[in-house]
mmCIF file as gemmi writes it, N, C-alpha and C atoms, coordinates in Angstrom:
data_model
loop_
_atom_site.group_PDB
_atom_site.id
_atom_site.type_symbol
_atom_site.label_atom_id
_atom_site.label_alt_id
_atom_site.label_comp_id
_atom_site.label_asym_id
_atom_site.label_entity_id
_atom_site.label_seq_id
_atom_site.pdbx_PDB_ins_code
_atom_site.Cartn_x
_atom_site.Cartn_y
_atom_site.Cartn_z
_atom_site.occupancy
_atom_site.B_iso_or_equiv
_atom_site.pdbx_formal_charge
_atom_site.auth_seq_id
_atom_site.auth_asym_id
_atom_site.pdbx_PDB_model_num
ATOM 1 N N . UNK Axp A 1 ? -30.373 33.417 20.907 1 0 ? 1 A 1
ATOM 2 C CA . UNK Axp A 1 ? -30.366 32.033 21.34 1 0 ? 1 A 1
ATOM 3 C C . UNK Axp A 1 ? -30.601 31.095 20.159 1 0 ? 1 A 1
ATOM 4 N N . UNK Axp A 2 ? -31.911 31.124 19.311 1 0 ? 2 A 1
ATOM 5 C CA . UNK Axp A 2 ? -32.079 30.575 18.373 1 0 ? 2 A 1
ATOM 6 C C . UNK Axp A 2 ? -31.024 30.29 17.157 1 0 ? 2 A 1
ATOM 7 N N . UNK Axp A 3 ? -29.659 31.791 17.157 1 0 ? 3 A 1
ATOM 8 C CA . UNK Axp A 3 ? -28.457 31.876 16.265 1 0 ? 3 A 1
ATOM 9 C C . UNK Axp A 3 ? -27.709 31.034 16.976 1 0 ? 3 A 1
ATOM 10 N N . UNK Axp A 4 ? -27.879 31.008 17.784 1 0 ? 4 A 1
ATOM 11 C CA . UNK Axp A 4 ? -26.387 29.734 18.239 1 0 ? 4 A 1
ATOM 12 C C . UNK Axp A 4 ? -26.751 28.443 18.285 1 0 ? 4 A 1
ATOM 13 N N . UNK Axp A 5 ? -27.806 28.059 18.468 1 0 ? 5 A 1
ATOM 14 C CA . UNK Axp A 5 ? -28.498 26.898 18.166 1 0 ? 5 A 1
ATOM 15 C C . UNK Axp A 5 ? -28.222 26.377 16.614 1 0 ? 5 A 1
ATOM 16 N N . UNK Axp A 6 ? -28.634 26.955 15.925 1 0 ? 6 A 1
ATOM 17 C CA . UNK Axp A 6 ? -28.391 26.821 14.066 1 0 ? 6 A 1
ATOM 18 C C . UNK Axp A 6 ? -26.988 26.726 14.228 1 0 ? 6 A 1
ATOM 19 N N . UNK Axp A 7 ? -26.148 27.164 14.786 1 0 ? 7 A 1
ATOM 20 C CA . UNK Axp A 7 ? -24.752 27.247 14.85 1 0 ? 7 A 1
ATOM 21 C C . UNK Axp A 7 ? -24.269 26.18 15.3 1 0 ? 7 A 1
ATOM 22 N N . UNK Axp A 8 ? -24.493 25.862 16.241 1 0 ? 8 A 1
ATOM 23 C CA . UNK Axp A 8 ? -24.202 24.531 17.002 1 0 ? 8 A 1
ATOM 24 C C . UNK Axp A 8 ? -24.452 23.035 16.067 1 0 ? 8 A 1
ATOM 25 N N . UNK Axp A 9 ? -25.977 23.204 15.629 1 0 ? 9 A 1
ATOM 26 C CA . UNK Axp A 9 ? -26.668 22.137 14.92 1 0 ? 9 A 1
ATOM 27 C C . UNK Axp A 9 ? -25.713 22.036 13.453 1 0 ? 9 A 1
ATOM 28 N N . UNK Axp A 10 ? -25.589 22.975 12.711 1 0 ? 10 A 1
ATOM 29 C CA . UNK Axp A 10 ? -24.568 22.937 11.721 1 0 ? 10 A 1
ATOM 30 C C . UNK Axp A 10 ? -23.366 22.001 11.64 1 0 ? 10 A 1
ATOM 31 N N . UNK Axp A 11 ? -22.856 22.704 12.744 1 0 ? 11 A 1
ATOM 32 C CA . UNK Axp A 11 ? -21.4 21.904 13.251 1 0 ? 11 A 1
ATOM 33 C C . UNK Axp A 11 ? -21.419 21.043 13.622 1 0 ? 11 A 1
ATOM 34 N N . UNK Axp A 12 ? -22.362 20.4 14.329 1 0 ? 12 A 1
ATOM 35 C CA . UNK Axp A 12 ? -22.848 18.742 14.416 1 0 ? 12 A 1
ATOM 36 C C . UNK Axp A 12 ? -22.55 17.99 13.14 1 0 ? 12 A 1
ATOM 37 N N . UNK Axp A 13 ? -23.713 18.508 12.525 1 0 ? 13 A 1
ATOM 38 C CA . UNK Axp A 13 ? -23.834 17.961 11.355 1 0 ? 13 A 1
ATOM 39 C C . UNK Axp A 13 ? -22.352 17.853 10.584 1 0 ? 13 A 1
ATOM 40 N N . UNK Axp A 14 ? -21.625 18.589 10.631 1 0 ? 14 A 1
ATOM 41 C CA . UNK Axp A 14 ? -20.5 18.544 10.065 1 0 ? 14 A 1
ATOM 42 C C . UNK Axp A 14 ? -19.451 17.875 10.254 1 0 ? 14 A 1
ATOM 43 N N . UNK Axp A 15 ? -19.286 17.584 11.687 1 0 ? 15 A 1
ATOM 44 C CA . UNK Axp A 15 ? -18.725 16.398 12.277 1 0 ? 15 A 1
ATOM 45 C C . UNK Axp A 15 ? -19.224 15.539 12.187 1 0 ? 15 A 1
ATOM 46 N N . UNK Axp A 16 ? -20.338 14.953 11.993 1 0 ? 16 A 1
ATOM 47 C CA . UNK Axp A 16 ? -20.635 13.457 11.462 1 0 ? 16 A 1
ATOM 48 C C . UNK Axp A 16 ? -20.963 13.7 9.963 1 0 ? 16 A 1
ATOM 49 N N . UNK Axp A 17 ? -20.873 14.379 9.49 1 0 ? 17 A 1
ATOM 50 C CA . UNK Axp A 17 ? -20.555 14.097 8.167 1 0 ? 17 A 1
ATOM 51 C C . UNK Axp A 17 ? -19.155 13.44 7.473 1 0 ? 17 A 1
ATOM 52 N N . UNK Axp A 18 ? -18.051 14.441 8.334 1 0 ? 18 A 1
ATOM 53 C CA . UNK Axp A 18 ? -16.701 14.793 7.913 1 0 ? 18 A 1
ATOM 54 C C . UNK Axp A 18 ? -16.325 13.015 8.565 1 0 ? 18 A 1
ATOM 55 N N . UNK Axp A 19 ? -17.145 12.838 9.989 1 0 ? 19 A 1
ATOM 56 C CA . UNK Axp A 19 ? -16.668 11.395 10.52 1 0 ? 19 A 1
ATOM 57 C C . UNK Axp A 19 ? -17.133 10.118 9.62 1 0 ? 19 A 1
ATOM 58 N N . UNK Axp A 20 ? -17.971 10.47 8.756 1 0 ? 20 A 1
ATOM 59 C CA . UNK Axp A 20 ? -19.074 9.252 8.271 1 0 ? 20 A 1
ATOM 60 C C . UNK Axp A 20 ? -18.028 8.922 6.752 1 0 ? 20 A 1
ATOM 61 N N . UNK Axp A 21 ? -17.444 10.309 6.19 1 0 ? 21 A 1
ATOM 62 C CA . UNK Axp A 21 ? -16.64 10.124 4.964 1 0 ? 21 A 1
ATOM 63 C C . UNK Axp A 21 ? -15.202 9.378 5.553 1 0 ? 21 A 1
ATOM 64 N N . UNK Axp A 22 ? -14.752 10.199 6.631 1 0 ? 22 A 1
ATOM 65 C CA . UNK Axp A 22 ? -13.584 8.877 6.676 1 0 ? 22 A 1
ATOM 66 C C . UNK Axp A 22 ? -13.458 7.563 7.062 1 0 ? 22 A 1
ATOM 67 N N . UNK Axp A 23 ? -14.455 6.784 8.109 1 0 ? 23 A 1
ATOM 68 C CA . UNK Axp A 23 ? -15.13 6.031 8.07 1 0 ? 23 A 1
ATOM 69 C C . UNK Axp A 23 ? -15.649 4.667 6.627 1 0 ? 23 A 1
ATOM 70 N N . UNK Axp A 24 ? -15.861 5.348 6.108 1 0 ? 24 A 1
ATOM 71 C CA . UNK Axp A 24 ? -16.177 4.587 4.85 1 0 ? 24 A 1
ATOM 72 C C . UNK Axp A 24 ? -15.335 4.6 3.588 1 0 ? 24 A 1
ATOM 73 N N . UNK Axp A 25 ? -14.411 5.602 4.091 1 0 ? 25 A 1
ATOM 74 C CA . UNK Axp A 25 ? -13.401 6.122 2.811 1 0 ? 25 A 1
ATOM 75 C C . UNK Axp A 25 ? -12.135 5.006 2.659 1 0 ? 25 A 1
ATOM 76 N N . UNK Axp A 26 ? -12.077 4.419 1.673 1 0 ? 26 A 1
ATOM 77 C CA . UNK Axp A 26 ? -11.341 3.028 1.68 1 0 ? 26 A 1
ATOM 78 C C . UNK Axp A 26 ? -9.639 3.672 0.735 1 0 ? 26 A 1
ATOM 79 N N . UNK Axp A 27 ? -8.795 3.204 2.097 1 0 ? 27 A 1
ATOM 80 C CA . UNK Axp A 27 ? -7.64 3.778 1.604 1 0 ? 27 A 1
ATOM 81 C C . UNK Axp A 27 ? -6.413 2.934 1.093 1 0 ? 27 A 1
ATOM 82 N N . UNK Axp A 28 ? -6.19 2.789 -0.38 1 0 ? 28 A 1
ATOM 83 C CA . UNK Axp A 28 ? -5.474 1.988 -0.858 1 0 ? 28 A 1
ATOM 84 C C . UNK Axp A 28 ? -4.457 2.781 -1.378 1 0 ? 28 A 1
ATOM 85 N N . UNK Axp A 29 ? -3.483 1.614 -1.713 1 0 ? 29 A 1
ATOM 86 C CA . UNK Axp A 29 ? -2.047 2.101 -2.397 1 0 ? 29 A 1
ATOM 87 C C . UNK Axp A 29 ? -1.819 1.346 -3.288 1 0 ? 29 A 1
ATOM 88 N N . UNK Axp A 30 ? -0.753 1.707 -4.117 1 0 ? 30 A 1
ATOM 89 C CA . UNK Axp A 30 ? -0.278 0.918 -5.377 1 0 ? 30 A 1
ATOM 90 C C . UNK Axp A 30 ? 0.66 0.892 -5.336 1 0 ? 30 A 1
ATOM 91 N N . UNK Axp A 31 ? 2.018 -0.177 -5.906 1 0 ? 31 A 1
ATOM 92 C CA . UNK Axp A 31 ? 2.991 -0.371 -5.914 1 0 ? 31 A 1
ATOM 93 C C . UNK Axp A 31 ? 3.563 -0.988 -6.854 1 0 ? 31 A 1
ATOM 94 N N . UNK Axp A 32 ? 4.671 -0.987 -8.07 1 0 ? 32 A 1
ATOM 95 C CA . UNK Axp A 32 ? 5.263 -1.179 -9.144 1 0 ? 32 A 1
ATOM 96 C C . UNK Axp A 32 ? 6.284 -1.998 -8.748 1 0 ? 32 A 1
ATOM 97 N N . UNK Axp A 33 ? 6.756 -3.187 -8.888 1 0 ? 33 A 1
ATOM 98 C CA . UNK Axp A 33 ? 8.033 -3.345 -8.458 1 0 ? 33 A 1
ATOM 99 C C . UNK Axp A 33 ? 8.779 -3.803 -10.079 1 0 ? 33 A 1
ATOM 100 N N . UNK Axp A 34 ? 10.024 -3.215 -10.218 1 0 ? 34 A 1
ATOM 101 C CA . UNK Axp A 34 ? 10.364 -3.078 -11.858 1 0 ? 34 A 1
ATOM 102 C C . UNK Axp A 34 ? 12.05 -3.904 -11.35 1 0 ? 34 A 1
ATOM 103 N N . UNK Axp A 35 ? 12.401 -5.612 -12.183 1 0 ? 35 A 1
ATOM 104 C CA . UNK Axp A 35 ? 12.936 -6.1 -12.185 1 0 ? 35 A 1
ATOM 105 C C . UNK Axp A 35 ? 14.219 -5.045 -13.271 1 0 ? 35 A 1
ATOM 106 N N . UNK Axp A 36 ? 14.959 -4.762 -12.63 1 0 ? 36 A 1
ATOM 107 C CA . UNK Axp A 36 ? 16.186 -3.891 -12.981 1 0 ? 36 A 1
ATOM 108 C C . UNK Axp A 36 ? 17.491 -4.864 -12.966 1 0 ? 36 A 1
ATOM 109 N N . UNK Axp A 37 ? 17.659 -5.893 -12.496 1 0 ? 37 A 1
ATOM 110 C CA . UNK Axp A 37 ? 18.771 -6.847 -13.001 1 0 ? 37 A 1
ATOM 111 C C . UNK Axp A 37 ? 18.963 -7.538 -14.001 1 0 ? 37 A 1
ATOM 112 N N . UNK Axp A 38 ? 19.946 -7.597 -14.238 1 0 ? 38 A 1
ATOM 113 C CA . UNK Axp A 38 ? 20.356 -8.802 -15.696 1 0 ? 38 A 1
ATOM 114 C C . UNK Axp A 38 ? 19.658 -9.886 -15.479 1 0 ? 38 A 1
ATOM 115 N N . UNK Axp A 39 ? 19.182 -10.63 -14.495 1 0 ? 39 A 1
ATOM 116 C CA . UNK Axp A 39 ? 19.206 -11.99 -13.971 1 0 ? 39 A 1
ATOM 117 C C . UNK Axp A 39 ? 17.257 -11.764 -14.02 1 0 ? 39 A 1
ATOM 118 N N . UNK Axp A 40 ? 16.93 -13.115 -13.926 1 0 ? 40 A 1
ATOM 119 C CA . UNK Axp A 40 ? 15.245 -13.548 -14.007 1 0 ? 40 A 1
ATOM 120 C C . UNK Axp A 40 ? 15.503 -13.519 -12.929 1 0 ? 40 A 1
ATOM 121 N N . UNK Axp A 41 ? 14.447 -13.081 -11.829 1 0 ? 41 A 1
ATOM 122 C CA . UNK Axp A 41 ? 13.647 -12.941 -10.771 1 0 ? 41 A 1
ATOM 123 C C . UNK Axp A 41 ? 12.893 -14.435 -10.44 1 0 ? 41 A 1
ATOM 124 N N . UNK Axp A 42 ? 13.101 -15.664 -9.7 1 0 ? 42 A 1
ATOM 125 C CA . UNK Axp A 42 ? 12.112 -16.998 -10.062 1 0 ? 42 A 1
ATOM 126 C C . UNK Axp A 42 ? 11.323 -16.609 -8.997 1 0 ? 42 A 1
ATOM 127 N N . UNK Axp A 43 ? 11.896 -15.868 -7.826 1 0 ? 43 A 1
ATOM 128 C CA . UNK Axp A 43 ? 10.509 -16.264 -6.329 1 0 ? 43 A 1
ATOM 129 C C . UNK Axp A 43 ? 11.048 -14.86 -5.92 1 0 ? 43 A 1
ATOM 130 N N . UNK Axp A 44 ? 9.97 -14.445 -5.494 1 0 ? 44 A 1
ATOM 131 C CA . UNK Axp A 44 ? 10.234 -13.349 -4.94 1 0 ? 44 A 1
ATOM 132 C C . UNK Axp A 44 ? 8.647 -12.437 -3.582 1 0 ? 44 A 1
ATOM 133 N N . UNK Axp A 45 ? 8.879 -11.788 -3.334 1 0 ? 45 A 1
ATOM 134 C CA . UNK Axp A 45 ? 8.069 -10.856 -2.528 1 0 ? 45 A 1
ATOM 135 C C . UNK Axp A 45 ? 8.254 -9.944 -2.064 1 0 ? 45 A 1
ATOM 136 N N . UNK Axp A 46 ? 7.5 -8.975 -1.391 1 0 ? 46 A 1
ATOM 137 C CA . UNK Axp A 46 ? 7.073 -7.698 -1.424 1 0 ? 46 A 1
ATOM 138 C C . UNK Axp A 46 ? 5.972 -7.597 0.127 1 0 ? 46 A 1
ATOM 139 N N . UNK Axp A 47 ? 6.067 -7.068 1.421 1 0 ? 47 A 1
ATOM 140 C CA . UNK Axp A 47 ? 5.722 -7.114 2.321 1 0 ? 47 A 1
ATOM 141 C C . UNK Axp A 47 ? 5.357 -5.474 2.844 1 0 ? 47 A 1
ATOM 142 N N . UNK Axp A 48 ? 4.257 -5.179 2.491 1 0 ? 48 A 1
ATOM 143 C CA . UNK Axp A 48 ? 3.86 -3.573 3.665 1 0 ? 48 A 1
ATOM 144 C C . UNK Axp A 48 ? 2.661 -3.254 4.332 1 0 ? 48 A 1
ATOM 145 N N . UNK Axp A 49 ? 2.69 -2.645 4.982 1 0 ? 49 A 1
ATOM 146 C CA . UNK Axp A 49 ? 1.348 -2.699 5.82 1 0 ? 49 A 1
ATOM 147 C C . UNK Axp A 49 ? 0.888 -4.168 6.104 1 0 ? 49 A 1
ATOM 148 N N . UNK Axp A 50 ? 1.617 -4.755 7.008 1 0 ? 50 A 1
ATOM 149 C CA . UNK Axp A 50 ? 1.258 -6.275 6.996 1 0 ? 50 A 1
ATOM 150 C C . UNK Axp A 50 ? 0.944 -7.214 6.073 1 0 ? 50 A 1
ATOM 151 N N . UNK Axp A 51 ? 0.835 -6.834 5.026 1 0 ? 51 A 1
ATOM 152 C CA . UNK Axp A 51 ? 0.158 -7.878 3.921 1 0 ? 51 A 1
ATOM 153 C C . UNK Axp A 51 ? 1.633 -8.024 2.612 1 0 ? 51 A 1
ATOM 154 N N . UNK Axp A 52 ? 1.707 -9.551 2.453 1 0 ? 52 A 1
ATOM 155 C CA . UNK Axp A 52 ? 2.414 -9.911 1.645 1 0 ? 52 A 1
ATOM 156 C C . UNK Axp A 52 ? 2.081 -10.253 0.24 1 0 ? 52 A 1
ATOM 157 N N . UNK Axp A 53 ? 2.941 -9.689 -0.978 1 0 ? 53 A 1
ATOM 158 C CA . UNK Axp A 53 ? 2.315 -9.9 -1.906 1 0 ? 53 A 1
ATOM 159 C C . UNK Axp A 53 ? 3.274 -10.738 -2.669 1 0 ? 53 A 1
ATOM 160 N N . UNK Axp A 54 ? 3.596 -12.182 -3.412 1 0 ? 54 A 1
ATOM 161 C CA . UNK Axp A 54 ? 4.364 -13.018 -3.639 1 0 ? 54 A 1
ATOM 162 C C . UNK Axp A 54 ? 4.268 -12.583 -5.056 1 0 ? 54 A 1
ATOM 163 N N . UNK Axp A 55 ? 5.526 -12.919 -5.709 1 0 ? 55 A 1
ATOM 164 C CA . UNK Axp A 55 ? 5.58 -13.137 -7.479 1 0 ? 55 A 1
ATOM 165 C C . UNK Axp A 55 ? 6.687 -14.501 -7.951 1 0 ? 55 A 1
ATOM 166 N N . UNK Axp A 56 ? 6.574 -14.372 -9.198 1 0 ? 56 A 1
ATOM 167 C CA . UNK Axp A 56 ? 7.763 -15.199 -9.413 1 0 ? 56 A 1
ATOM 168 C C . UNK Axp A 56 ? 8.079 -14.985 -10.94 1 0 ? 56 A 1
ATOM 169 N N . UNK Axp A 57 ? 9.043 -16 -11.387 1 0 ? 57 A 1
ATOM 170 C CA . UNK Axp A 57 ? 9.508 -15.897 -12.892 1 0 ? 57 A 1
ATOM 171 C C . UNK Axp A 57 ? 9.326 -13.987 -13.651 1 0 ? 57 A 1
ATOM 172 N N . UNK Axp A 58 ? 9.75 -13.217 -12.635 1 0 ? 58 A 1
ATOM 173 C CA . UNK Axp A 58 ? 9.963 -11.505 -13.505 1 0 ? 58 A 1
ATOM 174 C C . UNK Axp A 58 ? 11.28 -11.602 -13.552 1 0 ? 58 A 1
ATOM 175 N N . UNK Axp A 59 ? 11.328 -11.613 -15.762 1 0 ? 59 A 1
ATOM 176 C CA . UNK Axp A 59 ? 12.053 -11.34 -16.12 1 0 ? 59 A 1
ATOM 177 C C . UNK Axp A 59 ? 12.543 -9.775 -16.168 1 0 ? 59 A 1
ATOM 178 N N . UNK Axp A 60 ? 14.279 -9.922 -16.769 1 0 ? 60 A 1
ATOM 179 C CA . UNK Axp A 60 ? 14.603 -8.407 -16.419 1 0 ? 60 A 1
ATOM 180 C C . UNK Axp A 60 ? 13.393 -7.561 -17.031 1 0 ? 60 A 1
ATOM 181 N N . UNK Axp A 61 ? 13.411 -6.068 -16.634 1 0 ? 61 A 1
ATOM 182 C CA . UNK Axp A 61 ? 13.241 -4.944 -17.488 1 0 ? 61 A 1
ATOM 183 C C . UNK Axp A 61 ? 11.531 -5.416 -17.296 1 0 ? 61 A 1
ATOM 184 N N . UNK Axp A 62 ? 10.963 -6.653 -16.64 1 0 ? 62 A 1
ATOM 185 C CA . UNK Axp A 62 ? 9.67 -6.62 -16.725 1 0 ? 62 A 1
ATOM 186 C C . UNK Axp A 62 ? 9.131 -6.102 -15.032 1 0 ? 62 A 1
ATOM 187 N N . UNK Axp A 63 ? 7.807 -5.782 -14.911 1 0 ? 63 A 1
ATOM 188 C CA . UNK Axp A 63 ? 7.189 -5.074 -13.54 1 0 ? 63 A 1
ATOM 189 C C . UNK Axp A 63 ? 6.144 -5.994 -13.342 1 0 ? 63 A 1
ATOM 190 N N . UNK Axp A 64 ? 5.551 -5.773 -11.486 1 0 ? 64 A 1
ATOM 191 C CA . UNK Axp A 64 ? 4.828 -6.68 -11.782 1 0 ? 64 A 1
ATOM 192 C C . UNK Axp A 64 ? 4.128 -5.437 -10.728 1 0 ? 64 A 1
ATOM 193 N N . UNK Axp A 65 ? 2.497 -5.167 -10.144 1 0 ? 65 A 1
ATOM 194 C CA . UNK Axp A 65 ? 2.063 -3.997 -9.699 1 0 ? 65 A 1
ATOM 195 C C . UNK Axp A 65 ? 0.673 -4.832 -8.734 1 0 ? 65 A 1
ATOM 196 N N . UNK Axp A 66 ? 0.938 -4.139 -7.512 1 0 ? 66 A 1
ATOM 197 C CA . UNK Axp A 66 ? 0.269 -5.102 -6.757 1 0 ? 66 A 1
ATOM 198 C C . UNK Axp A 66 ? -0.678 -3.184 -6.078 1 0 ? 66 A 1
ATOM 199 N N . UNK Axp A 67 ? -1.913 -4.028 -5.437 1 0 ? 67 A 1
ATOM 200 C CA . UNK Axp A 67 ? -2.984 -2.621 -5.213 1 0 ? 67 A 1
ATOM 201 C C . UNK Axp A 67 ? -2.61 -3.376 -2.779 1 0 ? 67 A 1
ATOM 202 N N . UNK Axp A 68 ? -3.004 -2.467 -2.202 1 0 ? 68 A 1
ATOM 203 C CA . UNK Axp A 68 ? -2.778 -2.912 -0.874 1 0 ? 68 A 1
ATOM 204 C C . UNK Axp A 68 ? -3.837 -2.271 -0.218 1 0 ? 68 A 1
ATOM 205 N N . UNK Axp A 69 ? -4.152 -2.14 0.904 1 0 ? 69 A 1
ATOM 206 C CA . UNK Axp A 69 ? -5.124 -1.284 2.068 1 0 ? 69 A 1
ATOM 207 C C . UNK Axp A 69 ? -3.849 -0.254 2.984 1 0 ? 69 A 1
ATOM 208 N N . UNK Axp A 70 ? -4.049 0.559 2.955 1 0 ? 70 A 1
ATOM 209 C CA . UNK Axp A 70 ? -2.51 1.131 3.738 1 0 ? 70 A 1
ATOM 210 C C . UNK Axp A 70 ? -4.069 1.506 5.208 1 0 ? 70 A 1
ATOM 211 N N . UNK Axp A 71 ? -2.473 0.734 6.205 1 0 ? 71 A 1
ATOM 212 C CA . UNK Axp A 71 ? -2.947 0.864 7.433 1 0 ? 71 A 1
ATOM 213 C C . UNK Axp A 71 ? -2.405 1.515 8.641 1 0 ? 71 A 1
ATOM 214 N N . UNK Axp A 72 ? -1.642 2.412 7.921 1 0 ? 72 A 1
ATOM 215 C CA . UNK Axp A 72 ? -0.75 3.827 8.959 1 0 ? 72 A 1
ATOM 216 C C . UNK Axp A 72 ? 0.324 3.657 7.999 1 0 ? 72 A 1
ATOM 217 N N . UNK Axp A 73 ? 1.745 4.357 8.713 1 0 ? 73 A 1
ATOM 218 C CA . UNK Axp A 73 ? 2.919 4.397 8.067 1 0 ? 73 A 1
ATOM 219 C C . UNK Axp A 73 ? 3.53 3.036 7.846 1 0 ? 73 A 1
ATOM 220 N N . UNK Axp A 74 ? 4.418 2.854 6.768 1 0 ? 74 A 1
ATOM 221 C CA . UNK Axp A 74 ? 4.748 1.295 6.964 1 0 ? 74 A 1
ATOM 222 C C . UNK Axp A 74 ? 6.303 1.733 6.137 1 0 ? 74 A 1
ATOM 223 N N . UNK Axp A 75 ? 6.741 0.566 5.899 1 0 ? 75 A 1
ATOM 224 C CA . UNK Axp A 75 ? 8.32 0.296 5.255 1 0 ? 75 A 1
ATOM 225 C C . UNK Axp A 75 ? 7.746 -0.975 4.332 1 0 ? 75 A 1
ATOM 226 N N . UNK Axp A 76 ? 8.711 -0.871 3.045 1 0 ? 76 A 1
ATOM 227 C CA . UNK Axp A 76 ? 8.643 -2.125 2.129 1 0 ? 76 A 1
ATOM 228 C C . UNK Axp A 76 ? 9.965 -3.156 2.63 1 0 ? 76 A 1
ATOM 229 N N . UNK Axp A 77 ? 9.296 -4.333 2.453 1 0 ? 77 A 1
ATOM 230 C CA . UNK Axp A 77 ? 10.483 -5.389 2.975 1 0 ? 77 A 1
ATOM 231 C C . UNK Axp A 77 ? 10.362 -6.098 1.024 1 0 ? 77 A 1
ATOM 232 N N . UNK Axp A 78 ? 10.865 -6.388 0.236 1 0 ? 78 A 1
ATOM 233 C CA . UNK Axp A 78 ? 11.637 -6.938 -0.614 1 0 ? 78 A 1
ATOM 234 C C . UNK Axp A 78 ? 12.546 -8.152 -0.396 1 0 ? 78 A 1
ATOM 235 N N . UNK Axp A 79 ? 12.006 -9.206 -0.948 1 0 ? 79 A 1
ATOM 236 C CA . UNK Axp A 79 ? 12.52 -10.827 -0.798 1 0 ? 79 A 1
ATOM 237 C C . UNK Axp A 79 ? 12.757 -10.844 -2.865 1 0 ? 79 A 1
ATOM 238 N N . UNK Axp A 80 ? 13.948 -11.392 -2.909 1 0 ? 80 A 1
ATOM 239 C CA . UNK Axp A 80 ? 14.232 -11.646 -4.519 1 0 ? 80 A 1
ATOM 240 C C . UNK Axp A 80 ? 14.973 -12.925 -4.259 1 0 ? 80 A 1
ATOM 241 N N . UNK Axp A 81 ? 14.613 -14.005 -4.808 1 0 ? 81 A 1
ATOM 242 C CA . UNK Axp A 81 ? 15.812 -15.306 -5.073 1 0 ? 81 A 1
ATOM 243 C C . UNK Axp A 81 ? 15.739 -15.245 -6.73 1 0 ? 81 A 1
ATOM 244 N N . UNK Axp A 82 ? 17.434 -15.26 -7.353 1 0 ? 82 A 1
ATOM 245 C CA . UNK Axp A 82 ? 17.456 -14.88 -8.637 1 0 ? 82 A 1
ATOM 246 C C . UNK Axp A 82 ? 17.561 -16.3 -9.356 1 0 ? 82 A 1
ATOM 247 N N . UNK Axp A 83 ? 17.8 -16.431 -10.418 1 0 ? 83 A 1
ATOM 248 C CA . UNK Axp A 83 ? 17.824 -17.891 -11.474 1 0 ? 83 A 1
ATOM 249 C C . UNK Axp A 83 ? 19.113 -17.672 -10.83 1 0 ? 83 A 1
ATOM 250 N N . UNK Axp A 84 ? 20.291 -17.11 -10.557 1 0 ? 84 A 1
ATOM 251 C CA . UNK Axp A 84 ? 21.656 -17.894 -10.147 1 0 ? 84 A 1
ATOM 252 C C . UNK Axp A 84 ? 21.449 -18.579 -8.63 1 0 ? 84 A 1
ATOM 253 N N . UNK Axp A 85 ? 20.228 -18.056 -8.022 1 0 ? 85 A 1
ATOM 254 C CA . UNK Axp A 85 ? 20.406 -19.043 -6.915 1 0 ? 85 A 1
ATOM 255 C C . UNK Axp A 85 ? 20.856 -17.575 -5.324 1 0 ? 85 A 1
ATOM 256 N N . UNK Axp A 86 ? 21.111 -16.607 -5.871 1 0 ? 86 A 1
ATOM 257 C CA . UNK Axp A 86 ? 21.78 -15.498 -5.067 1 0 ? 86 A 1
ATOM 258 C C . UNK Axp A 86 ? 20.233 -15.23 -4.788 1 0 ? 86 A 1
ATOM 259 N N . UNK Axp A 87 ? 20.343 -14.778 -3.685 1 0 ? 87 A 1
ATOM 260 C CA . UNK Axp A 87 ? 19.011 -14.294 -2.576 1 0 ? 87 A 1
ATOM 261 C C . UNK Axp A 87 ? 19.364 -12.616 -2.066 1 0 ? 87 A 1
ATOM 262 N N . UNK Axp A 88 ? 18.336 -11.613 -2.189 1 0 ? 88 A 1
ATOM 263 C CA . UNK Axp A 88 ? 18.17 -10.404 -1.789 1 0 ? 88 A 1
ATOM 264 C C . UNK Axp A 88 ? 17.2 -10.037 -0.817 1 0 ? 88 A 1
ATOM 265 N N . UNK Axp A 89 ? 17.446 -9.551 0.693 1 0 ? 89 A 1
ATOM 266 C CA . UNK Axp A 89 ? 16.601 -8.922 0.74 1 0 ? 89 A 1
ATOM 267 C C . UNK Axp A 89 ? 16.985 -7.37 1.056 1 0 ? 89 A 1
ATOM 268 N N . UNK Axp A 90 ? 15.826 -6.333 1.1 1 0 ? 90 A 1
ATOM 269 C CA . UNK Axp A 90 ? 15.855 -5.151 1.71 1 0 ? 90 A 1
ATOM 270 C C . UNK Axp A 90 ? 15.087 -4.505 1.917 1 0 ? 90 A 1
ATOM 271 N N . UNK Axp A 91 ? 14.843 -3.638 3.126 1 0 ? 91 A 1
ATOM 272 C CA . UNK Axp A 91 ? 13.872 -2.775 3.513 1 0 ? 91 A 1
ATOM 273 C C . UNK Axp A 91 ? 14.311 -1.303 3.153 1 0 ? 91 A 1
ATOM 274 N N . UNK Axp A 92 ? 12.814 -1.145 2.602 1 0 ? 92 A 1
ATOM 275 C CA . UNK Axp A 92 ? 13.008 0.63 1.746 1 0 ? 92 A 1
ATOM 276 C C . UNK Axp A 92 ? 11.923 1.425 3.077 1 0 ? 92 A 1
């Protein structure tokens, strides 16, 4: 009786342990976005896990790297208006 008791109490403990780490465990992401066109980037954004992250003036060949809270599965939405005035969007 006393062995299954220790047994039991263990596994308690282990479930609020295992519950207390995810709980407090802060889950972020990172994201690069790398201007790959000929053309300057003047306004632009970047949308996931609900939260929008704005930029502007990325020239070509330059990146700009934003940190987020990820809050389940998500999709990137991508907003680009270029110096010619041509507008992009797309979801990755």
């Amino acid at each position: 009786m006393r062995k299954y008791l220790i047994i039991v109490i263990t596994i308690l403990l282990v479930l609020f342990f295992v519950f207390f780490l995810k709980l407090f465990k802060s889950n972020y992401g990172t994201f690069s976005l790398v201007n790959k066109a000929t053309q300057e980037i003047v306004r632009g954004s970047v949308e996931v896990c609900r939260q929008k992250f704005d930029f502007t003036n990325l020239k070509p060949n330059e990146s700009v790297s934003f940190s987020f809270k990820i809050s389940g599965d998500s999709h990137y939405t991508v907003i680009a208006e270029f110096i010619s005035g041509r507008k992009l969007k797309k979801e990755v």
